[in-house]
LOTORDREN-524730 format. One record per residue (C-alpha): residue number from 0; x, y, z. Coordinates in Angstrom, 1 decimal. Each point is the difference from the previous one (the first is absolute). Example, Ala and Ser with C-alpha at 12.3 -4.5 7.8 and 13.67 -1.06 7.14 Angstrom:
<sites>
(site 0 (12.3 -4.5 7.8)),
(site 1 (1.4 3.4 -0.7)),
</sites>
This chain:
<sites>
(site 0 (-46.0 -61.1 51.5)),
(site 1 (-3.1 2.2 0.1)),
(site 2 (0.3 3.7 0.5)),
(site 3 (-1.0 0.7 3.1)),
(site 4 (2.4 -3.1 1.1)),
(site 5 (2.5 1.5 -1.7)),
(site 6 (-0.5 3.7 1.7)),
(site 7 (-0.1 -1.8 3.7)),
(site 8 (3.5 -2.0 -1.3)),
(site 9 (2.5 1.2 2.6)),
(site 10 (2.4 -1.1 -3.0)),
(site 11 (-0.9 3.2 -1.8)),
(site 12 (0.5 2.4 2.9)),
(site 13 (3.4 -1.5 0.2)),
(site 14 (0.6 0.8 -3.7)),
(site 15 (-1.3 3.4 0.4)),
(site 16 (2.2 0.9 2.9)),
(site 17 (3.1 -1.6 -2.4)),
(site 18 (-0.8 2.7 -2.7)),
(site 19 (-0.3 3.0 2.2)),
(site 20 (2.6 -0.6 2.0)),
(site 21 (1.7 -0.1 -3.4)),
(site 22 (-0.8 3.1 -1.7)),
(site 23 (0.3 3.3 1.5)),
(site 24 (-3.7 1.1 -1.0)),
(site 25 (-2.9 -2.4 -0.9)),
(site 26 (-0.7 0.0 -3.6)),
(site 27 (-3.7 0.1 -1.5)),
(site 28 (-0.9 -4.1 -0.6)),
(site 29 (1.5 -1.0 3.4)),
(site 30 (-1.8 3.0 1.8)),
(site 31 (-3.4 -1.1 -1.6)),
(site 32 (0.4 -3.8 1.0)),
(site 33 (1.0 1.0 3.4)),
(site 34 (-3.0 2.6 0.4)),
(site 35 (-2.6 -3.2 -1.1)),
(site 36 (1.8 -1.8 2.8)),
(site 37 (-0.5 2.5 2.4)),
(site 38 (-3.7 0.9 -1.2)),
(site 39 (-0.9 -3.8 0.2)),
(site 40 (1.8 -0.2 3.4)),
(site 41 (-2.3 3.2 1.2)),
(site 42 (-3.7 -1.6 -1.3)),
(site 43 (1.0 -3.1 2.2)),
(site 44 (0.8 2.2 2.8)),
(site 45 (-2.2 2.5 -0.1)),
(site 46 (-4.0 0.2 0.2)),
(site 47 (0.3 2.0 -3.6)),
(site 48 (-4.4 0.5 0.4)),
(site 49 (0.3 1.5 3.5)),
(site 50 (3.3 1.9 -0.2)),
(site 51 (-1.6 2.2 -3.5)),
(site 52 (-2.4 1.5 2.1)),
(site 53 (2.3 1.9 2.1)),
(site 54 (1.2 3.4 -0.4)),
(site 55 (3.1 0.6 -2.3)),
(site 56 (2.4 0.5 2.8)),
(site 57 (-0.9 -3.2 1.8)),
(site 58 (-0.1 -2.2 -2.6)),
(site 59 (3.8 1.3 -1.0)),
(site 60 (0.6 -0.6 3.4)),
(site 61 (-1.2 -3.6 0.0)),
(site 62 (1.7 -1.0 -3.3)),
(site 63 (3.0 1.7 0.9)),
(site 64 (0.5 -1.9 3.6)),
(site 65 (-0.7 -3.3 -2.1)),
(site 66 (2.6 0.5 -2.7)),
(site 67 (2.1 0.7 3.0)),
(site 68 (-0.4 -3.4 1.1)),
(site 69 (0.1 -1.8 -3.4)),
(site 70 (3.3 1.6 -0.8)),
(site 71 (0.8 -0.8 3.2)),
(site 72 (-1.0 -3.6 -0.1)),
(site 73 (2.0 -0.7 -3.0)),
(site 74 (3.1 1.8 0.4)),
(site 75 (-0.3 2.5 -2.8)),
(site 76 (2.2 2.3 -0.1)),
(site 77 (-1.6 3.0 -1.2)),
(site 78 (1.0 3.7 0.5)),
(site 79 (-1.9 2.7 1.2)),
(site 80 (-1.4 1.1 -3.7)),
(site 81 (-0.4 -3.4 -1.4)),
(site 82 (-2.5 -0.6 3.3)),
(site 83 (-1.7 3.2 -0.8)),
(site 84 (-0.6 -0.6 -3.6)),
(site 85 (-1.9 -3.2 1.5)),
(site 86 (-1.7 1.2 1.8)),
(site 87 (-1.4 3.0 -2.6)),
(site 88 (-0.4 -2.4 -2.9)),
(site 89 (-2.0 -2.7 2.6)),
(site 90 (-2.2 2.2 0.9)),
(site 91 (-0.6 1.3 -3.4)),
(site 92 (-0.9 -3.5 -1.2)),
(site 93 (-2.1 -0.4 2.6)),
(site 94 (-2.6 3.7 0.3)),
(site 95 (1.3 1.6 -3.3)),
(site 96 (0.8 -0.5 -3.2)),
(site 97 (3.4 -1.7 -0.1)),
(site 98 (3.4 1.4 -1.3)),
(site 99 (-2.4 2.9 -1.6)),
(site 100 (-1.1 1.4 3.6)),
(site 101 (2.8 2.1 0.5)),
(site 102 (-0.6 1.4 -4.1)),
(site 103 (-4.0 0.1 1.2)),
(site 104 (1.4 2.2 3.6)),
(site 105 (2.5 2.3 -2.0)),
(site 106 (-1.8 3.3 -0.3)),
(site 107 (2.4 1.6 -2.8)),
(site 108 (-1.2 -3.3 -2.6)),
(site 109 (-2.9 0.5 -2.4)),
(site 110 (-0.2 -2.8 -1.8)),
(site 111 (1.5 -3.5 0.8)),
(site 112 (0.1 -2.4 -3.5)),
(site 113 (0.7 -3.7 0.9)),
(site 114 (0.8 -1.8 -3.5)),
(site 115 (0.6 -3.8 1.5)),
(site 116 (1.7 -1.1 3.2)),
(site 117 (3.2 1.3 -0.8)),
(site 118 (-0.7 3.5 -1.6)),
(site 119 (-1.4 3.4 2.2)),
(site 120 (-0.3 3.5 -0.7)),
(site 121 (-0.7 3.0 1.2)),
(site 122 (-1.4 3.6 -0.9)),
(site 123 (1.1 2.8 1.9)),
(site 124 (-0.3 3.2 -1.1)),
(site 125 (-0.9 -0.8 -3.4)),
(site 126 (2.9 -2.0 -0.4)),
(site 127 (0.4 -4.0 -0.5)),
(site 128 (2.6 -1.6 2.0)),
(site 129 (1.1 -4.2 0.7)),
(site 130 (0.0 -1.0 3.3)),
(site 131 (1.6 -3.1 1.7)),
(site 132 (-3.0 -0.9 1.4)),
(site 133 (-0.5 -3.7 -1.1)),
(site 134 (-3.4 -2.7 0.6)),
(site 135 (1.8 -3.6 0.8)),
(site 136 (-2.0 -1.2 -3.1)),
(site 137 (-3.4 -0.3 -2.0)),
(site 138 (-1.8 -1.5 2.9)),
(site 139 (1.4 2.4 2.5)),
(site 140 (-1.1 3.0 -2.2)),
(site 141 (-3.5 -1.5 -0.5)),
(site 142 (-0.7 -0.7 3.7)),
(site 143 (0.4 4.0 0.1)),
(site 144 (-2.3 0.4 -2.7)),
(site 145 (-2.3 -2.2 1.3)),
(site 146 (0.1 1.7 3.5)),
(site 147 (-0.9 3.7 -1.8)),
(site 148 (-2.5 -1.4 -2.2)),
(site 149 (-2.5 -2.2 2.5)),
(site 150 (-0.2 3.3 2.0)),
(site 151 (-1.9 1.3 -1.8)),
(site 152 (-2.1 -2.9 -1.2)),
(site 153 (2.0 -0.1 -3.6)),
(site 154 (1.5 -3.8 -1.1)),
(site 155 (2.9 -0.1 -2.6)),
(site 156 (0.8 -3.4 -1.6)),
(site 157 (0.2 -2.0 -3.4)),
(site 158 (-3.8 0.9 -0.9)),
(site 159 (0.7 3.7 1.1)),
(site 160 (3.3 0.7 -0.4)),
(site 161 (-0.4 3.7 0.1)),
(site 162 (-1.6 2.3 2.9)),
(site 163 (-0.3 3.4 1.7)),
(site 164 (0.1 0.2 3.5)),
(site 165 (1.1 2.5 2.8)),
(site 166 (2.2 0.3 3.1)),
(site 167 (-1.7 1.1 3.8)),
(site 168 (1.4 3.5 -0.5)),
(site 169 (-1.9 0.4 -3.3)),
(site 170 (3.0 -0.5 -2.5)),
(site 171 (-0.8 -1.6 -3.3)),
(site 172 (1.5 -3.4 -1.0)),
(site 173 (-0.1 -1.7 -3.4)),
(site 174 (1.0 -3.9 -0.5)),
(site 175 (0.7 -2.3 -3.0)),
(site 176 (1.5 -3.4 0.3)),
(site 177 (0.5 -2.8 -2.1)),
(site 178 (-0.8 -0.9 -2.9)),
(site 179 (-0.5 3.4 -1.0)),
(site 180 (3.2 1.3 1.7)),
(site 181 (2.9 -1.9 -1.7)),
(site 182 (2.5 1.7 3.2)),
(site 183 (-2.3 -1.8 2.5)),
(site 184 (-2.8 2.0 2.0)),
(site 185 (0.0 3.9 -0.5)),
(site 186 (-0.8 2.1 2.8)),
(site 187 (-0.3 3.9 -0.3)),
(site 188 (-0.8 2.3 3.0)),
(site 189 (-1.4 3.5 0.0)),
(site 190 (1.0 1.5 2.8)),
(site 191 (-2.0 1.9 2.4)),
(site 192 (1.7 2.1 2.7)),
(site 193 (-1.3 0.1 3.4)),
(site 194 (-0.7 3.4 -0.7)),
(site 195 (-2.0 1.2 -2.8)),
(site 196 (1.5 2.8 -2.4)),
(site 197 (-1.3 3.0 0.9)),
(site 198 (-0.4 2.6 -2.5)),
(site 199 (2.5 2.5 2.0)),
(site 200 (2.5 -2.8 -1.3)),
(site 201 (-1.4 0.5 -3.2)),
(site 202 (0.4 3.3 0.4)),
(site 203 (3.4 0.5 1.0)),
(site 204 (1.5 -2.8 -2.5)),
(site 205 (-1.8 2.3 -2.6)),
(site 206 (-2.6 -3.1 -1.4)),
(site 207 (-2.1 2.8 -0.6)),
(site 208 (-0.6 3.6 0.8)),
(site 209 (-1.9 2.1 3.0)),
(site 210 (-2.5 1.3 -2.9)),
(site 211 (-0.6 -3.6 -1.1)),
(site 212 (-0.7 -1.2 3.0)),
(site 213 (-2.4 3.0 0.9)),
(site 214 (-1.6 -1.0 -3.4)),
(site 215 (0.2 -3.8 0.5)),
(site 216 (-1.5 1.0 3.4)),
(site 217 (-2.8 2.3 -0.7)),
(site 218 (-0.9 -3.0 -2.7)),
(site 219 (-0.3 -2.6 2.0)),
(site 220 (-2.6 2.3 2.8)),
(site 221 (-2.0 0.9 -3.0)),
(site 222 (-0.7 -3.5 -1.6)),
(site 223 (1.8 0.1 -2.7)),
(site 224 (0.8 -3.4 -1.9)),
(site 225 (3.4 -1.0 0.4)),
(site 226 (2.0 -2.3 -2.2)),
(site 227 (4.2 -0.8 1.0)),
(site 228 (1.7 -1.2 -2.5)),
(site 229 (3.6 -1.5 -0.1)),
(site 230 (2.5 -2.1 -0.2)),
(site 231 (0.7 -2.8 2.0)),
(site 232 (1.7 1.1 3.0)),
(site 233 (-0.7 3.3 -0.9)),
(site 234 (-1.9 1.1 3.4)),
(site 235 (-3.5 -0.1 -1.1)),
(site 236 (-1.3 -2.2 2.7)),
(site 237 (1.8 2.5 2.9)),
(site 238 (-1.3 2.9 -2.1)),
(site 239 (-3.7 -1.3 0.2)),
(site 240 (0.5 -0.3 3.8)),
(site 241 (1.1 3.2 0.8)),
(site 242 (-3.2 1.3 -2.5)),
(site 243 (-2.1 -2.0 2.0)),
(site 244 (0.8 1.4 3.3)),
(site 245 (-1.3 3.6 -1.9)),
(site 246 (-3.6 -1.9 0.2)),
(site 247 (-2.4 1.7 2.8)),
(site 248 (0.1 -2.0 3.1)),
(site 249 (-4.0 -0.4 0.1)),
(site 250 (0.0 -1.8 -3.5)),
(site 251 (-0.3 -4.0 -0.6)),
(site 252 (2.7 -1.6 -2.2)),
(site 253 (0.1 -3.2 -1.4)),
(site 254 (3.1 -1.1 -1.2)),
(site 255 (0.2 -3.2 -2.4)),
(site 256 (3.1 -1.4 -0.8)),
(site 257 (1.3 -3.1 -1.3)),
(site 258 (2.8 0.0 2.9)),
(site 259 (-0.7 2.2 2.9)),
(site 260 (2.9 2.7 -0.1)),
(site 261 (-2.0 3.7 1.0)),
(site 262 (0.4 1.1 3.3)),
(site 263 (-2.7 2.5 0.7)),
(site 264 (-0.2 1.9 3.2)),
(site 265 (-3.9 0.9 0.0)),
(site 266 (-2.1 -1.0 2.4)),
(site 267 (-2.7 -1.6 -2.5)),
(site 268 (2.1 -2.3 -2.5)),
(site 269 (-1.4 -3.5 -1.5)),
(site 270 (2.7 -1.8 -1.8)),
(site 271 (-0.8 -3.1 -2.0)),
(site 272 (2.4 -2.4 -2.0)),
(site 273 (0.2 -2.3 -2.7)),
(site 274 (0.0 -3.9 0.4)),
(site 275 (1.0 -2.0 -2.5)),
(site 276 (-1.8 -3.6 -0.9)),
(site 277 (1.0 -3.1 2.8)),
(site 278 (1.8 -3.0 -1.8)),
(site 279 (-3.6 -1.2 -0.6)),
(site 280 (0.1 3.3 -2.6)),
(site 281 (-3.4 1.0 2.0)),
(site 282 (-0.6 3.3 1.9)),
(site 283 (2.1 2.5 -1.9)),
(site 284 (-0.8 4.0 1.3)),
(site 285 (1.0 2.5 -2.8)),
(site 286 (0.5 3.2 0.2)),
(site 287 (-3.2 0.8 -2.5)),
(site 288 (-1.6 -2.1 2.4)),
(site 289 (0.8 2.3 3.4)),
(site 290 (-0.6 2.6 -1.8)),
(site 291 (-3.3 -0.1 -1.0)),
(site 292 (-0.5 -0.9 3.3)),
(site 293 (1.7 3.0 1.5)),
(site 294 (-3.4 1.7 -1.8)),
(site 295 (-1.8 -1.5 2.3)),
(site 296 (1.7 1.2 3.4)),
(site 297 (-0.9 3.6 -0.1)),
(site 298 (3.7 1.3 -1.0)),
(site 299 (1.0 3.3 -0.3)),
(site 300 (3.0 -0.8 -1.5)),
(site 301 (1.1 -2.8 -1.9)),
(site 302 (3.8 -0.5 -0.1)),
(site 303 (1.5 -2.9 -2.1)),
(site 304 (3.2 -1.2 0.8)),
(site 305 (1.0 -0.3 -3.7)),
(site 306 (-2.6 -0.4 -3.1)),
(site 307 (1.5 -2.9 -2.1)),
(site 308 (-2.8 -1.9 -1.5)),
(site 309 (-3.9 0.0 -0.8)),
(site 310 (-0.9 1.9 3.3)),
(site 311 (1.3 2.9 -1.4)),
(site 312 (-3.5 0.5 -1.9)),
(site 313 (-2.0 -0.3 3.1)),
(site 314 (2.6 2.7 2.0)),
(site 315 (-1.0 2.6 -3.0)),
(site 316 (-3.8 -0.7 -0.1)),
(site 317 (0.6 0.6 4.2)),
(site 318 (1.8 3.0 -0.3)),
(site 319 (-2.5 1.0 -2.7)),
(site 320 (-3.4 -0.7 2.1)),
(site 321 (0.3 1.6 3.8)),
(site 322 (3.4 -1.0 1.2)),
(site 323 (2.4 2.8 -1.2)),
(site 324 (2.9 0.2 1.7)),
(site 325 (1.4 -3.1 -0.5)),
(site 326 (3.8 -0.8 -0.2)),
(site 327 (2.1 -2.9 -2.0)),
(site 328 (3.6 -0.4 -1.8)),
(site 329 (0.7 -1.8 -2.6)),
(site 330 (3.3 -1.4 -1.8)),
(site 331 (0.7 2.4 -3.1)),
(site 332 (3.5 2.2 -1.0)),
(site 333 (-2.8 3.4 -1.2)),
(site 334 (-2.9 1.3 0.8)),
(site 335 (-1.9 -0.7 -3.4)),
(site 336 (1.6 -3.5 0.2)),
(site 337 (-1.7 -0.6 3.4)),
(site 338 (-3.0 0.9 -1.8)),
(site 339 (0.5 -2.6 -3.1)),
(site 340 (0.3 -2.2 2.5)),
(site 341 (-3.2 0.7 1.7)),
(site 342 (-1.6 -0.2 -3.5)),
(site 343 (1.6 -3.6 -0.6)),
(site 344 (-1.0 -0.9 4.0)),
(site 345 (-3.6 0.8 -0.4)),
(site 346 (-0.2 -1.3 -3.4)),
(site 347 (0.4 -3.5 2.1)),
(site 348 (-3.4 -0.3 1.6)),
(site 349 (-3.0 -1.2 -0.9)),
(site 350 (-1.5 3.5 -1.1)),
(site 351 (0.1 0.9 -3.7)),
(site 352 (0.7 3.7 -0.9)),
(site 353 (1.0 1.8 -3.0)),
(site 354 (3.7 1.3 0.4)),
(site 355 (-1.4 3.4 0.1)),
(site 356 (-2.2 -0.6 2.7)),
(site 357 (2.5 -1.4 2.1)),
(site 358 (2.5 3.0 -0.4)),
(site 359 (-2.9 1.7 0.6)),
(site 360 (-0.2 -1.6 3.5)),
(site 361 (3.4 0.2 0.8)),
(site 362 (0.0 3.4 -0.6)),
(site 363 (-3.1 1.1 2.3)),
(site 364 (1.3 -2.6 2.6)),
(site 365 (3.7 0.9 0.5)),
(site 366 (1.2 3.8 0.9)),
(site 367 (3.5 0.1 0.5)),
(site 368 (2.8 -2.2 -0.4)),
(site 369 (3.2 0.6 1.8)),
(site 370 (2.9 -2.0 -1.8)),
(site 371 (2.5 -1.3 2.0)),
(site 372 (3.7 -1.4 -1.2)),
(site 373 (3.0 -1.6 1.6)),
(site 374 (3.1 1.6 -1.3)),
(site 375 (3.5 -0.9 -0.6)),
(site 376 (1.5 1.1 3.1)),
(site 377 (-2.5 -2.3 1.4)),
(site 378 (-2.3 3.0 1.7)),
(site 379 (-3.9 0.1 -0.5)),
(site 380 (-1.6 3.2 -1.3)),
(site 381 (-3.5 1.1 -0.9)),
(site 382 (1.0 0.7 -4.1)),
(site 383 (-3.7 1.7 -0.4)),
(site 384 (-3.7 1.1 0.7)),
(site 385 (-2.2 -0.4 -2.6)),
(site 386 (-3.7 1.0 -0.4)),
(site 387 (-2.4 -2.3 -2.3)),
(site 388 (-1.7 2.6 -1.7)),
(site 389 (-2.3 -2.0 -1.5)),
(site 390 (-0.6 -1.3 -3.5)),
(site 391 (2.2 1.7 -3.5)),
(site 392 (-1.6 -1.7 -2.7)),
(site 393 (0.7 -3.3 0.2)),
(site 394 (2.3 0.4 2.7)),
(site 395 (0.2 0.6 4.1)),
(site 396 (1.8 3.5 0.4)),
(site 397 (2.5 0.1 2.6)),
(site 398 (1.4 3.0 0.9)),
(site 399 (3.1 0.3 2.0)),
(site 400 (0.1 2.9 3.2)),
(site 401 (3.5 -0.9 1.2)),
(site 402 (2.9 -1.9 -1.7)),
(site 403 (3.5 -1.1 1.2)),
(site 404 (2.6 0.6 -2.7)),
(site 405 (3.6 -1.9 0.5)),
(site 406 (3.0 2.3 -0.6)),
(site 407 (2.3 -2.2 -0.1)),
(site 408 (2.5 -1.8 3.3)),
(site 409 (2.4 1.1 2.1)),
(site 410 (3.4 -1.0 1.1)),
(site 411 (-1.3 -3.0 2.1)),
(site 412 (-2.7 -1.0 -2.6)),
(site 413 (-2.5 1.8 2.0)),
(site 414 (-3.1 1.2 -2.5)),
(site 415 (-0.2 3.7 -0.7)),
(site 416 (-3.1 1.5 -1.0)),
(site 417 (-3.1 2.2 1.2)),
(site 418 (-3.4 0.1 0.1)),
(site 419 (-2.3 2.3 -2.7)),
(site 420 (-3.2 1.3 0.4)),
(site 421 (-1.5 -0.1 -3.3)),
(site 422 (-3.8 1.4 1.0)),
(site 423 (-0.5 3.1 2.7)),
(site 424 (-3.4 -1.2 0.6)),
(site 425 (-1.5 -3.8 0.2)),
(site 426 (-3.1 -0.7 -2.0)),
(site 427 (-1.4 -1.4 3.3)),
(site 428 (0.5 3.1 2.2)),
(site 429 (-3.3 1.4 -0.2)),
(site 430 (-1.4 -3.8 1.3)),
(site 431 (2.9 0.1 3.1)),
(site 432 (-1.0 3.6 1.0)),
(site 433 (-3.9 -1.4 -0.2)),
(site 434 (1.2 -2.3 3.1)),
(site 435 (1.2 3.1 1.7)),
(site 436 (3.8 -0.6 -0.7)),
(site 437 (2.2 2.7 -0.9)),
(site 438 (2.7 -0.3 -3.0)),
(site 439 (3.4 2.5 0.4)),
(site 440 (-0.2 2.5 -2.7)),
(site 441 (2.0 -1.1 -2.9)),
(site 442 (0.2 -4.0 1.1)),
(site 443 (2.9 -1.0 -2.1)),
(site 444 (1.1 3.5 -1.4)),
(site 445 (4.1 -0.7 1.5)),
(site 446 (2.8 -2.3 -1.1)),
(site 447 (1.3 -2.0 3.1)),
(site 448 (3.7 -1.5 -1.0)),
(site 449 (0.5 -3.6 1.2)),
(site 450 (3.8 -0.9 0.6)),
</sites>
């Protein structure tokens, strides 16, 4: 018997009312087959390409008034929370993403890690946690995937079994799937919130310090080259977000990203994105590629999402030749490690240089780096502000103004520690006070005790 004979068999609503008549809740297989019957007995029912367009409300109101009738129909007896369970997960198959939706709507989850149909957790407050969220099976899982990733024009099969995508409110989303993932197909979501993290949050969860921020600030207005550096999950992407909103509102930005994740809030902001090569392996964008593009669009400031590869040379020559300014993080636990890094990155393109003469350009191009680290207790904190003081020798001096030292933890595991000011007066002060920005006397002269 073919399956959608067997779904329309009035045989197997007969079993189904046999087994939850016979058990006092439905248990997870038998609520999954029963679901599929209901779902198939909803497309025949209802016009699935007409109904999508209407508002929220209605279309709960039209899928709740059929199930009505299908439970009806067939005599299953269901109580009030098994009908409303239907009627969430059916409509979360049908406009959003599935058994996840509910992970995708909760506002106190970060991060939500699917490893296979049968395995999902969550991140909230810095902390992993299992959930009993389930997928039915492979196929279930990867019509989700599938769902995120044509939205935003990506593909993810055999011949590219790995891709980066993003949900409508912004959040980042990573998959993997078979053969490379031996669990079955990976999925792992960054969260964004529907509202941005200010830096008053910042603030008052202590990430960093008022004088830090008046620093960070004053920076930013001034053109100052800004490198974040971190972890992952460290904050560095919310971090550049809130520097960018420090950026005059007459300026134009261009933003380049492989995955668009900044939210910017000026009234003159190009972004531009990646795209990777079609299964023909034919019109690949990189991000070398946007940005020597970017040159060409008259930018006051060039933000990069995150410098990974060979476009990291053409970002320096930019920052280097009329676009100062200009924002980017970058995946390193240090500051001079984010700068090895940029050594090894630029070493990747085409240009040749002596290994002198490219310190030499990462140390004109970059100004400050503020290093950022997830700790522990799973909180986010700004760990320093360094200034590139140029070349020493045959190495890039960087020079830290303000350090966070751990102390130790509390009772609760809660890290103790404070923040040190290790320099009364920045090496770029003289250039921020050019701009007409003032600096509080003795910037980082006092101890401020975290925990």
């Amino acid at each position: 018997m073919k399956l959608s004979e067997r779904l329309k068999s009035d045989a197997s609503w007969a079993d189904y009312r046999d087994k939850i008549q016979a058990r006092a809740t439905l248990d997870r297989p038998t609520y999954n087959r029963l679901k599929t019957q209901v779902h198939f007995r909803l497309v025949e029912q209802l016009d699935i390409a007409s109904i999508t367009e209407l508002p929220k409300e209605a279309l709960a109101g039209s899928i709740r008034s059929s199930l009505e009738q299908i439970t009806t129909a067939h005599n299953l007896p269901l109580n009030q929370k098994e009908r409303t369970d239907l009627i969430a997960d059916l409509m979360d198959e049908i406009l959003g993403l599935g058994p996840i939706e509910g992970l995708v709507q909760d506002e106190t989850v970060q991060d939500i890690l699917v490893n296979g149909h049968d395995q999902v957790f969550v991140e909230r407050r810095g902390i992993l946690e299992k959930t009993d969220v389930q997928f039915r099976d492979d196929d279930h899982l990867m019509q989700v995937i599938d769902r995120i990733v044509s939205a935003v024009g990506r593909r993810v099969d055999e011949s590219s079994p790995m891709v980066d995508a993003r949900l409508p409110d912004g959040s980042r989303v990573n998959v993997i799937i078979p053969p490379l993932a031996l669990v079955g197909p990976v999925v792992s979501i960054r969260k964004f919130g529907r509202n941005p993290v200010t830096i008053d949050q910042l603030l008052d969860s202590l990430a960093l310090t008022d004088e830090m921020n008046a620093f960070l600030e004053a920076a930013v207005r001034s053109k100052l080259n800004i490198l974040i550096s971190g972890g992952t999950g460290a904050g560095k992407t919310t971090l550049l977000n809130i520097l960018s909103g420090y950026i005059p509102l007459a300026e134009r930005i261009v933003t380049i990203e492989d995955s668009a994740e900044l939210r910017l809030n000026q009234p003159h902001v190009v972004g531009l994105e990646s795209r990777p090569p079609n299964i023909e392996g034919r019109g690949e964008v990189t991000l070398t590629d946007l940005v020597k593009n970017s040159l060409r669009m008259r930018p006051d400031r060039i933000i990069v999402g995150e410098a990974r590869g060979a476009e990291v040379m053409d970002m320096l020559q930019a920052m280097n030749t009329g676009h100062p300014g200009s924002m980017s993080t970058i995946h390193a636990n240090t500051p001079k490690d984010a700068l090895s890094r940029m050594e090894v990155m630029a070493g990747m393109g085409t240009a040749l240089f002596s290994e002198r003469a490219l310190r030499g350009l990462i140390a004109s191009a970059i100004h400050l780096i503020v290093q950022l680290a997830r700790l522990p207790d799973g909180s986010r904190r700004v760990m320093s502000i360094s200034e590139v003081h140029g070349m020493a020798d045959e190495s890039v001096a960087v020079v830290p103004l303000v350090s966070f030292v751990q102390e130790g933890v509390d009772d609760r595991g809660r890290v103790l520690g404070r923040f040190k000011g290790t320099r009364s007066e920045p090496l770029f002060g003289d250039h921020i006070r050019s701009h007409g920005l003032t600096l509080p006397e003795g910037l980082f002269s006092r101890s401020v005790q975290v925990g």
